[in-house]
C-alpha positions as CSV (number, residue, x, y, z in Angstrom):
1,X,75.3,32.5,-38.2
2,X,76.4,29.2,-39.5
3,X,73.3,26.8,-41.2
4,X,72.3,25.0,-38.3
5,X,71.1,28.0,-36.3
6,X,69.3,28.6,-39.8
7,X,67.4,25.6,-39.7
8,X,66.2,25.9,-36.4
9,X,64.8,29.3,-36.6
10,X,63.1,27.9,-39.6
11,X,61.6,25.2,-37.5
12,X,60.2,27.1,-35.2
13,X,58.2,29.8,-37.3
14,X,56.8,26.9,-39.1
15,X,55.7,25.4,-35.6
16,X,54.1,28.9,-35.0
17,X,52.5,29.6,-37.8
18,X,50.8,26.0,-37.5
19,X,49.6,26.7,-33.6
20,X,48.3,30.4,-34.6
21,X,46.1,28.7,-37.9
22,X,45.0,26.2,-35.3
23,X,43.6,29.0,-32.4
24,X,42.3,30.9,-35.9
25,X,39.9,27.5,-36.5
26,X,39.1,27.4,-32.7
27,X,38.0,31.1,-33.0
28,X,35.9,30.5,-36.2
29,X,34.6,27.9,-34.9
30,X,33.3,28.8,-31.4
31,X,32.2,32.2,-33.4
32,X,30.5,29.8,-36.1
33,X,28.1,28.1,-33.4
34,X,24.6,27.5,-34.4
35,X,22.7,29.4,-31.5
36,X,19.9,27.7,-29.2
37,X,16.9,29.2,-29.9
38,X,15.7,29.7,-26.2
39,X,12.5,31.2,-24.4
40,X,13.3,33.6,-21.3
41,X,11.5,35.5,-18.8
42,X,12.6,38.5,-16.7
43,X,12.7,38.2,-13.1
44,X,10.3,40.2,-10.9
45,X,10.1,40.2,-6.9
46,X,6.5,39.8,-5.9
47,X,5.0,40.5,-2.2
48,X,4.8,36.9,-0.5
49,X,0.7,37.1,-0.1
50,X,0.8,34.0,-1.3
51,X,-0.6,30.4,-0.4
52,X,1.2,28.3,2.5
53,X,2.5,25.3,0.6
54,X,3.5,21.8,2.4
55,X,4.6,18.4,1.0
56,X,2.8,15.5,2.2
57,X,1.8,12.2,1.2
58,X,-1.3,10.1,0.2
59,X,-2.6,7.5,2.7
60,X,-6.0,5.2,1.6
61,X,-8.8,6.5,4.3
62,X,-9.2,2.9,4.8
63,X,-5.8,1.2,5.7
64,X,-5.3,-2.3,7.9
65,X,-1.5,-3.9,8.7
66,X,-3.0,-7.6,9.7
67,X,-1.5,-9.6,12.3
68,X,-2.1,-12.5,14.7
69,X,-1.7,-13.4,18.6
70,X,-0.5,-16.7,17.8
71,X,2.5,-17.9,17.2
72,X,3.0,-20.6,14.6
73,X,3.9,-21.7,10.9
74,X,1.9,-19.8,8.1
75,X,-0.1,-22.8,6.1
76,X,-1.2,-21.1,3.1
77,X,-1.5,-17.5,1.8
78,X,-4.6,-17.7,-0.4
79,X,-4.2,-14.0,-1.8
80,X,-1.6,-11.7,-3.8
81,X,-0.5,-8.0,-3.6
82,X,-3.0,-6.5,-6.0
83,X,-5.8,-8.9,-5.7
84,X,-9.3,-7.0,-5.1
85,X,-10.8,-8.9,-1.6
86,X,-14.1,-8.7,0.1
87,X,-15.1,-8.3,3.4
88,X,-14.5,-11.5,5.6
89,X,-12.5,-12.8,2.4
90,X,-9.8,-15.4,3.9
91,X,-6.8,-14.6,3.3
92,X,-4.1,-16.4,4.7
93,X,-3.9,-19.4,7.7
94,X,-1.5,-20.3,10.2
95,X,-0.7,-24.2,11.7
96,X,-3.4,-24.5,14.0
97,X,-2.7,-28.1,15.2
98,X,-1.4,-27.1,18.9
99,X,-4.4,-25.4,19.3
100,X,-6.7,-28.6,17.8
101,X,-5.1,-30.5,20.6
102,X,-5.7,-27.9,23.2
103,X,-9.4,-27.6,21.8
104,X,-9.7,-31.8,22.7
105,X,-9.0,-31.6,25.8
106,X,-10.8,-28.4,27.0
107,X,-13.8,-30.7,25.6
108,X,-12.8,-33.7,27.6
109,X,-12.6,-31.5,30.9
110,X,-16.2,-30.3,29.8
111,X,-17.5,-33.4,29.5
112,X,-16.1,-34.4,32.9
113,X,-17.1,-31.3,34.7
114,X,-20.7,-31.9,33.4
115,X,-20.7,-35.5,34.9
116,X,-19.7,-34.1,38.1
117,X,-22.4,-31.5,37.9
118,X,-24.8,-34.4,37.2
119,X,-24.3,-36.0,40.0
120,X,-23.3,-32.8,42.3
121,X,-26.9,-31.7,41.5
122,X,-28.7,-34.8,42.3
123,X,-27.0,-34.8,45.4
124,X,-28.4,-31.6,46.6
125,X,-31.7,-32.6,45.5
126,X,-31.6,-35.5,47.4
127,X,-30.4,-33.9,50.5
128,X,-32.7,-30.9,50.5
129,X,-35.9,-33.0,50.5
130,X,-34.3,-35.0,53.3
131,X,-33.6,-31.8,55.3
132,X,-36.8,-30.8,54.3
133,X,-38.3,-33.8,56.6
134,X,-35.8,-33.5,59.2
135,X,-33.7,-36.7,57.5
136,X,-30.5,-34.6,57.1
137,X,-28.9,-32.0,59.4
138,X,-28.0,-28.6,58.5
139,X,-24.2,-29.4,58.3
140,X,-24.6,-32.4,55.9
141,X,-27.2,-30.0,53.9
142,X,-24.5,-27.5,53.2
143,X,-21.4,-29.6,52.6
144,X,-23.5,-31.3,49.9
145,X,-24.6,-27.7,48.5
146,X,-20.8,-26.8,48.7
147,X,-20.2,-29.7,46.4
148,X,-23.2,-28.4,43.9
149,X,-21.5,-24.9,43.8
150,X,-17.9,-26.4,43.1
151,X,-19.0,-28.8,40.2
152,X,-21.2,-25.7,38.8
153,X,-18.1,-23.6,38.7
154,X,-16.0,-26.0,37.6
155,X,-18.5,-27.0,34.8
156,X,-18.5,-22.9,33.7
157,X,-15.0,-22.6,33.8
158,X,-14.2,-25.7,31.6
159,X,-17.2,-23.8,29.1
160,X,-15.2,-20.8,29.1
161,X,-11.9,-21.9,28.3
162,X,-13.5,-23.7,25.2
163,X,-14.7,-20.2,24.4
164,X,-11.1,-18.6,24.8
165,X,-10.0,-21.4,22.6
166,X,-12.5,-20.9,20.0
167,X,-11.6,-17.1,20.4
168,X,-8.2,-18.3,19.7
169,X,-8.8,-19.9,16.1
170,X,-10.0,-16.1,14.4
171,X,-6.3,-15.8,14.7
172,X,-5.3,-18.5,13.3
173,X,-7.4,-17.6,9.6
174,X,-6.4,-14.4,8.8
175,X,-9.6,-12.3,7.3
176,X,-10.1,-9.5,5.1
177,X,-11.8,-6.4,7.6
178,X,-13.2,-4.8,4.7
179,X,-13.9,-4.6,1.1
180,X,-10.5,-3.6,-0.8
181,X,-7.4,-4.2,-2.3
182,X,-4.3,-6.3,-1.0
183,X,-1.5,-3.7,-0.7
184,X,1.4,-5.6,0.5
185,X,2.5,-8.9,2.1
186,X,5.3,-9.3,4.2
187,X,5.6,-12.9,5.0
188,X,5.7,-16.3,3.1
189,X,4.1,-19.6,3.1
190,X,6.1,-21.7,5.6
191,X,7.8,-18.8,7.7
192,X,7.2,-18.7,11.2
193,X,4.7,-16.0,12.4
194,X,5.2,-14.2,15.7
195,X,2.5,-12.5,17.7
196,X,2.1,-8.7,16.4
197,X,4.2,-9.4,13.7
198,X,2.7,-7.6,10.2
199,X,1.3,-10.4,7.8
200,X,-0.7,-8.6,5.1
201,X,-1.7,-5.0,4.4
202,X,-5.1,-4.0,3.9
203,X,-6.4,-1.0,2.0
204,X,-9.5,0.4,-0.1
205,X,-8.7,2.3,-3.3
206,X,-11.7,4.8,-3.1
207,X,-11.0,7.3,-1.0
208,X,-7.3,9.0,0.2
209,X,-6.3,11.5,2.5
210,X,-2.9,13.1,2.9
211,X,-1.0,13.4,5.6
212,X,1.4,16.8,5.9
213,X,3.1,18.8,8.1
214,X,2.6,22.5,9.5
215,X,4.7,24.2,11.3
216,X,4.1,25.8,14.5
217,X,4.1,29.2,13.8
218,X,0.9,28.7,11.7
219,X,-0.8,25.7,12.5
220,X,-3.3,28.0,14.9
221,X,-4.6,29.1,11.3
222,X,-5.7,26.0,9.8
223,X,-8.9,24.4,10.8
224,X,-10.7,21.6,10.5
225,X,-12.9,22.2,6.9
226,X,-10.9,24.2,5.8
227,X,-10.6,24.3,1.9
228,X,-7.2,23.7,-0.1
229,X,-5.7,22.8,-3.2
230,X,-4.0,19.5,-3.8
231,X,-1.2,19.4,-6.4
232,X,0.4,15.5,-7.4
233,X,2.9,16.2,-9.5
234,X,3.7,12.6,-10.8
235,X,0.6,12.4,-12.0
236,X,0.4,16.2,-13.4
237,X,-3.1,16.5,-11.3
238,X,-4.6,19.2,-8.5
239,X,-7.9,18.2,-6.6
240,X,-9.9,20.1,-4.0
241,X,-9.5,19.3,-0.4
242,X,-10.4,19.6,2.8
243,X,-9.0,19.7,6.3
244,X,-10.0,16.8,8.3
245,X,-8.3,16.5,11.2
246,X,-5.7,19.2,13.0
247,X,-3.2,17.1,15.4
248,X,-3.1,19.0,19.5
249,X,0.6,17.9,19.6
250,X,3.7,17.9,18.0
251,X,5.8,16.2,20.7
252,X,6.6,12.8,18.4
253,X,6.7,14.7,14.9
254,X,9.1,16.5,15.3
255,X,7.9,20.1,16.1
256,X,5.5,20.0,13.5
257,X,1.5,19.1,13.6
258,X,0.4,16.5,11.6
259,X,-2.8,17.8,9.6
260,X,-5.2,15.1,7.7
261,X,-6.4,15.8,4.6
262,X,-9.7,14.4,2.7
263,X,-10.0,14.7,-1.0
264,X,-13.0,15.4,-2.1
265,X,-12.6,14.3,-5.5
266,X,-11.1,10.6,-5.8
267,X,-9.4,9.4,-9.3
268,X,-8.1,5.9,-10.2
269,X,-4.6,7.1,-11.2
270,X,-4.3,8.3,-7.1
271,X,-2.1,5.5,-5.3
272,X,-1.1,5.4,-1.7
273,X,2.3,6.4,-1.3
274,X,2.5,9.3,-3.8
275,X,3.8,12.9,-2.7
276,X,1.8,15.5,-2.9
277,X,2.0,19.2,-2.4
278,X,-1.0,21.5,0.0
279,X,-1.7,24.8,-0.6
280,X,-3.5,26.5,1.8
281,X,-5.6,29.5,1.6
282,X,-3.4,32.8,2.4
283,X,-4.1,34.0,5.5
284,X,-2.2,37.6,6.3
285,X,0.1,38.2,8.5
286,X,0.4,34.1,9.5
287,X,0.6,32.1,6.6
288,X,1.9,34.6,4.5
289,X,4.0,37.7,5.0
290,X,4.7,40.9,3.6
291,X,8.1,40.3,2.1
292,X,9.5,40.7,-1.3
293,X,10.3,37.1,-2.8
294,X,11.4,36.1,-6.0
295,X,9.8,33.1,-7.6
296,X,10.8,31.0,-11.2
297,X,8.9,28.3,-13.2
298,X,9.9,25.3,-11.8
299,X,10.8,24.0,-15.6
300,X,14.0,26.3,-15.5
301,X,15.7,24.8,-12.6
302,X,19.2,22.6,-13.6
303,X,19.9,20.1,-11.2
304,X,23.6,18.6,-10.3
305,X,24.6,16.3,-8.0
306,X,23.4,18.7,-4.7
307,X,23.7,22.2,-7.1
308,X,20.2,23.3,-8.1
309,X,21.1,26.1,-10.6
310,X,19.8,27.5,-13.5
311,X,20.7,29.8,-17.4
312,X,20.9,33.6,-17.2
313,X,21.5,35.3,-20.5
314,X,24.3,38.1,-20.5
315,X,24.8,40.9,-22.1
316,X,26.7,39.1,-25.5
317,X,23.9,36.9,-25.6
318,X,24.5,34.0,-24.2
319,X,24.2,31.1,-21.4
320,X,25.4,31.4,-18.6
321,X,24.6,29.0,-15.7
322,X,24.0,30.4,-12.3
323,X,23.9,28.1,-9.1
324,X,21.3,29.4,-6.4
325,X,19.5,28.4,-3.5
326,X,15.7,27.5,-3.8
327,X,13.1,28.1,-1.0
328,X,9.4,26.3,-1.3
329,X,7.6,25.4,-4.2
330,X,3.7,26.6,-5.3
331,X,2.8,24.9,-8.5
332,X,4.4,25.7,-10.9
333,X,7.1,28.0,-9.7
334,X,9.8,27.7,-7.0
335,X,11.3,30.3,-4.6
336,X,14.7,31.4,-5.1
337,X,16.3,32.5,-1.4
338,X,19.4,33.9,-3.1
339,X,22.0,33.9,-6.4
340,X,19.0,35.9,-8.5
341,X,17.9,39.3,-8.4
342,X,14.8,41.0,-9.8
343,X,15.5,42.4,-13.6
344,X,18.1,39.3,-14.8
345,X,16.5,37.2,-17.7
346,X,16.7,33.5,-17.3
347,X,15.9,30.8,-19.8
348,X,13.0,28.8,-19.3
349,X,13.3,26.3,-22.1
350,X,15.4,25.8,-25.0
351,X,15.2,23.6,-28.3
352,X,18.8,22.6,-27.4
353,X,21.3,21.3,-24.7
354,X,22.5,24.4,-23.0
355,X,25.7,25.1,-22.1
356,X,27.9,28.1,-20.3
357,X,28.8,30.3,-23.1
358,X,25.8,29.0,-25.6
359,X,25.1,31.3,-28.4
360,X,21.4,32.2,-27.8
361,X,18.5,33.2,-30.5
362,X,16.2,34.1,-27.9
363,X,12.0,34.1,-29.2
């Protein structure tokens, strides 16, 4: 074996040697890891007797989208979104000056249909005492009362097109319909307003209902009074509710009935707009059923992109992360459909990011 053979198998155990010390430090250190202290629970399966649970959302008892039956520039809005307003409050007016001009001459035709009255009506006095003493025949008697009639009706209808105009010019100044807070405005000072189109919204901050969805197979179970349980989470608040109204018909939402909620106790950190979950009262064999279901805290779900997943500890002690699919929520805890079994131990919080293959120090 001449030298340069010798050098190269020198080389290359060196090379060796330095790869093996280096998967030596990855060992120690993956082994070395500081473990995530973590709090778990073990699963259990429970029998679904539980509450029937629906999302919804809040809607002021008290709502109004404004609008007008004119069409014309909007002159001034005098309010903002926010702004408290009181009944019969202005709050916004549209160019009325077409309608000024039609106003003058609906007057002019008044006054000129009363003139003709005038004189339409002295006429037929004049006529009917002649008839009276056999001065006037019958046929010139009623062709002068013909006259009286026609300048009467003209005279009315003249008075009640000034009244259609007058009707006219509500739309023109936009009111508030009751006592309340402006929610939203969809137009602008100087845009053209078309008839129907929305202007301002309306709404009083006192009281809220919420409007969910049932579905078919159990909406013959909820009636009207009926007490339930109102969880918003983005506020971390439940109230007591109750049933209002029970909708006949599903045909425009979609095969589910609309159900309106009243809450009976009001607080000012409720806005219009917010979700909020229902639960209704268990009612067996309808709302609930006799299966076996598996529910988590909510806390311990890990969400990805469209993944909803969560930690399971193994047998060395340590994460391991475990994508599933999730059924309904009540409360606090979700449903898992599948991926999870009763008896595995999941982590429900940690004191550290987790990761697959996390060292644990479980409480």
């Amino acid at each position: 074996m001449n030298t340069k053979h010798i050098y190269k198998i020198i080389a290359l155990s060196v090379i060796l040697s330095l790869v093996s010390c280096k998967e030596d430090d990855k060992k120690i250190t993956l082994n070395d890891a500081t473990p995530i202290t973590v709090s778990v629970e073990t699963v259990t399966s429970n029998s679904d007797n539980s509450a029937l649970t629906v999302s919804g959302s809040i809607e002021a008892t008290n709502n109004a989208t404004l609008s007008t039956r004119l069409m014309g520039y909007v002159d001034r809005i005098y309010v903002d979104v926010g702004d408290v307003v009181t009944k019969g409050q202005l709050l916004l007016s549209i160019n009325s000056s077409d309608l000024k001009a039609k106003s003058a001459q609906v007057t002019a035709s008044i006054t000129e249909a009363n003139a003709a009255f005038q004189n339409a009506e002295k006429d037929y006095q004049r006529f009917k005492n002649l008839f009276e003493e056999n001065s006037a025949s019958q046929k010139e008697l009623d062709d002068i009362t013909a006259r009286y009639n026609m300048a009467k009706a003209r005279l009315e209808a003249a008075k009640q097109m000034k009244n259609e105009v007058d009707a006219q010019f509500a739309y023109t100044n936009i009111r508030a319909p009751f006592k309340g807070i402006v929610a939203a405005k969809y137009i602008e000072a100087g845009t053209l307003a078309n008839p129907g189109m929305p202007l301002l919204s309306v709404e009083s901050p006192d009281n809220f209902d919420v409007m969910v969805r049932v579905p078919e197979h159990v909406i013959s179970k909820v009636k009207p009074n009926m007490d339930v349980r109102i969880n918003v989470s983005s506020i971390n608040a439940r109230f007591n509710g109750k049933v209002k109204e029970v909708s006949a018909s599903s045909t425009l939402s979609g095969g589910q009935y609309l159900v309106k909620i009243t809450l009976k106790e009001p607080t000012k950190n409720i806005r219009s707009g917010m979700f909020a979950s229902v639960e209704f009262p268990t009612i067996e064999g309808d709302i609930a059923s006799a299966s076996q279901s598996i529910f988590i805290p909510t806390k311990a779900l890990v969400h990805k992109g469209q993944l909803t997943g969560l930690y399971t500890v193994s047998q060395q002690n340590t994460a391991i992360l475990r994508w599933i699919r999730i059924g309904r929520s009540m409360g606090e805890n979700t449903e898992v459909l599948s991926g999870l079994t009763a008896g595995e131990t999941i982590i429900t919080s940690s004191q550290g990011k987790l990761y697959n293959g996390a060292k644990l120090n479980i409480k």
